[in-house]
N, C-alpha and C positions, 0 to 999 in steps of 0.2 A: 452629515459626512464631513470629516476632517480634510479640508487642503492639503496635503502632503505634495507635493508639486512633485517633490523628490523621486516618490516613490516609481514615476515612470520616466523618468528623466536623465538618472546620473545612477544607474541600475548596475553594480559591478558584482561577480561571481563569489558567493560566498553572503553577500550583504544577507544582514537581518531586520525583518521589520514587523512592526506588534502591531495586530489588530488593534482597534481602538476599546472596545467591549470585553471581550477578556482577554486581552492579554498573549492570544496567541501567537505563536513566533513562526517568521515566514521567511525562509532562505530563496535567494533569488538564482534560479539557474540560468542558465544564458542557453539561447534556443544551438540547435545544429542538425549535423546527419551524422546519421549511426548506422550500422547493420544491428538491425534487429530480430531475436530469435536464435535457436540455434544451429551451431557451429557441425559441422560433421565430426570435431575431436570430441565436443562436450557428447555427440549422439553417441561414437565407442565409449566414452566413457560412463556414462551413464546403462548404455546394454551392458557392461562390465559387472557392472554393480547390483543393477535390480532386473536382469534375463529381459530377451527379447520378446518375451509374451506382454510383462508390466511396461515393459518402454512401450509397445504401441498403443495401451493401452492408456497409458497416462501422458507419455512425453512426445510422441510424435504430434502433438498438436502444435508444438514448437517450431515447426518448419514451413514451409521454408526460411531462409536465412534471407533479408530484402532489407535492400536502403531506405530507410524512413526520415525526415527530417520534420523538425518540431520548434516552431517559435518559443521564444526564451518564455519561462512564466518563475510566481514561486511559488513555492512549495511549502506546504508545512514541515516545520523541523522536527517535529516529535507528533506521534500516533495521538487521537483525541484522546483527549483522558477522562477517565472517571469526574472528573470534578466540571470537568469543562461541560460534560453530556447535561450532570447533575444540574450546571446553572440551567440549559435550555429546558430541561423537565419542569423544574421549580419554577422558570418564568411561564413556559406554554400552557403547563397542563396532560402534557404528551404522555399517551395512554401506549404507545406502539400501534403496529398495523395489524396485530394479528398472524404475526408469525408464527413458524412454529420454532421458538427459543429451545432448542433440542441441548442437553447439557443443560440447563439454566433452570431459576428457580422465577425464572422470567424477565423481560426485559431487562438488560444490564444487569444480572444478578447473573453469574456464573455458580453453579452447583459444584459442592464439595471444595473450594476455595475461596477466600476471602481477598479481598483488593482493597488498597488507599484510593487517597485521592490521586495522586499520582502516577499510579498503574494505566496501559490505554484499556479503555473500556473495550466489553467484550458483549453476546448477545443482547448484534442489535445489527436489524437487519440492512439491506441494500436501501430499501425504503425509509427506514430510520434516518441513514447518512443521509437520505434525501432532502428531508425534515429539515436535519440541523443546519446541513449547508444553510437552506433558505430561510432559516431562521435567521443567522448570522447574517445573513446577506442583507438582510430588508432592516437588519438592527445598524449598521454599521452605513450599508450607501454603495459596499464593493460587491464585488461580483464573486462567492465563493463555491467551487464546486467538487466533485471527486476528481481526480485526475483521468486523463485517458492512460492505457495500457500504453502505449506510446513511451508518453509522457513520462511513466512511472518507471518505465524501464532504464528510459533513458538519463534519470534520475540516481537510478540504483547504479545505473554504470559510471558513475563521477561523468558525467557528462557526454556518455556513448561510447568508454571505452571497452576498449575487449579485456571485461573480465567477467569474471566468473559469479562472486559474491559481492554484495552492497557496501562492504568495509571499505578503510580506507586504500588496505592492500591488494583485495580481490580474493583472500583466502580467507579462508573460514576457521573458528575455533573456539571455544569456551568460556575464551574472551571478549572474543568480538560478538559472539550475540548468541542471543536466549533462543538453545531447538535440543530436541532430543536427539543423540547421535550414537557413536559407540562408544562405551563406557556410562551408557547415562546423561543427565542432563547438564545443567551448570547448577550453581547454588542456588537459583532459584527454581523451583518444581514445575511454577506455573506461569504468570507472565509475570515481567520483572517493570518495576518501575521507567519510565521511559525517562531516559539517557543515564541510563545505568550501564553503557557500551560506547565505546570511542566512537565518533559520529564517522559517517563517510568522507571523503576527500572537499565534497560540496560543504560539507556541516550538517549532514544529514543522519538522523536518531533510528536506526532498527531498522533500515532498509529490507536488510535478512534478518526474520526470525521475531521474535514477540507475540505478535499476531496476524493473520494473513491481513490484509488491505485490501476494503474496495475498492473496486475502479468502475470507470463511467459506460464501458464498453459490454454491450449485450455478447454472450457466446455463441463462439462457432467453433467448431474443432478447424476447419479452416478460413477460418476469418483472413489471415496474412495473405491468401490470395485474392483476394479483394480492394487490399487496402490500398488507398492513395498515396502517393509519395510524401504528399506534403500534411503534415497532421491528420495521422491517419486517426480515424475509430470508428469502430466496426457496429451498426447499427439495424443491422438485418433482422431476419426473422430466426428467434433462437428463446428459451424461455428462463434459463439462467443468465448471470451477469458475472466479470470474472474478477477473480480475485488474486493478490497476488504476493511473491514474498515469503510464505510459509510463517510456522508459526512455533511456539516452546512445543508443540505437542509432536512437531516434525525430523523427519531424519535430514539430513544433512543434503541431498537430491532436489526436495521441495522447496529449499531455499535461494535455489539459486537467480540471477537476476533475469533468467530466459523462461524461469518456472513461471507457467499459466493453470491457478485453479478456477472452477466455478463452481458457482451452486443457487438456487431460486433466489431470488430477488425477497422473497418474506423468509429466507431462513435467516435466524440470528441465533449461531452456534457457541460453543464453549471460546474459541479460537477468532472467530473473524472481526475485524476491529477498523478502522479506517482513519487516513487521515485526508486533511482539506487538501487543495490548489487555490489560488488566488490568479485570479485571470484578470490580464493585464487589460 
């Protein structure tokens, strides 16, 4: 393990710092309180948009709206990537759990699209990100894990602010990040190389949009009333894990930074992808 003394020490908003082993880059958020969830405007506006049958059924898990507060950590700046996954396969041996890679031509292989090294990897499940986290971890000497929903959100909000999308303005567009909307997609069809989109207000890659992101948190449709004030995540009896952020294959609703998806913990889809936290 490398001495970095620094690295918990003299800790400022924005700072970046590389794993030792590959290279990965890690933005530093400073911890605080947010409201977490959504807003009663985003709830009209969202029934606006996709009828109040599909809101309850998809988005009222959003609620209620509750103060959370979250020790500073950092974050990965960009979604793992294809090449990054590639080293931990080529040193482990890593066969998968045996998901069912639904879209894929199996593990990390997405069907009907091809990817660089660069691209974030894709079909590989909640289990997989388990793998690698602890691979990295036991290579390296740090402690790297998925983030909580918490955590993630409050990431996505430049820092818990009230806004809407993970940009750096809180508005969404064709610029700022890779989803399906109206008129189509951006120029990429599928997902787009990571930081191929002006990063968040933090320094942060695809917040909205690319691919959805795991998180550490088991599902509940009402998990937030449970949750503790203070670093919350939600660990109850539930059989999927959530995921978050939305993805190229998304409308423009599922991207937002209040958006909660999930899905089983061995599925590893066309779309879901993840990146690390680094716990201080």
């Amino acid at each position: 393990m490398i001495n970095e003394w620094w690295l918990w020490e003299e800790e400022e908003t924005g700072q970046v710092w590389k794993d030792p082993y590959l290279g990965m880059e890690f933005v530093w958020v400073p911890g605080g309180c947010y409201e977490m969830g959504q807003s009663d405007e985003d709830k009209k506006w969202l029934i606006r948009r996709v009828g109040k049958s599909k809101y309850n059924k998809y988005f009222a898990n959003e609620k209620p709206l509750h103060e959370v507060c979250v020790d500073g950590f950092w974050m990965g700046r960009y979604e793992v990537t294809v090449k990054q996954w590639k080293s931990f396969v080529r040193e482990t041996g890593y066969e998968g759990d045996g998901s069912n890679y639904w879209g894929c031509d199996g593990m990390a292989d997405p069907k009907g699209f091809s990817q660089n090294s660069n691209h974030p990897v894709v079909c590989v499940s909640w289990h997989d990100a388990q793998a690698f986290a602890k691979w990295l971890s036991k290579k390296t000497g740090y402690k790297f894990r998925l983030p909580t929903e918490a955590e993630w959100e409050y990431a996505c909000r430049n820092g818990g602010k009230e806004i809407k999308y993970g940009t750096s303005t809180g508005d969404l567009s064709h610029d700022l990040a890779n989803y399906w909307g109206k008129g189509g997609r951006d120029k990429w069809e599928y997902t787009a190389p990571v930081g191929s989109f002006p990063p968040n207000e933090l320094g942060l890659y695809d917040m909205s949009g690319n691919v959805w992101e795991w998180c550490e948190d088991v599902y509940s449709s009402d998990a937030y009333k449970h949750h503790n004030r203070n670093n919350p995540i939600y660990t109850g009896r539930g059989s999927s894990r959530v995921t978050r952020g939305g993805s190229w294959y998304n409308k423009p609703w599922y991207l937002r930074c209040a958006g909660r998806g999930y899905t089983s913990p061995v599925f590893g889809g066309f779309n879901p992808g993840f990146r690390l936290l680094l716990q201080k």
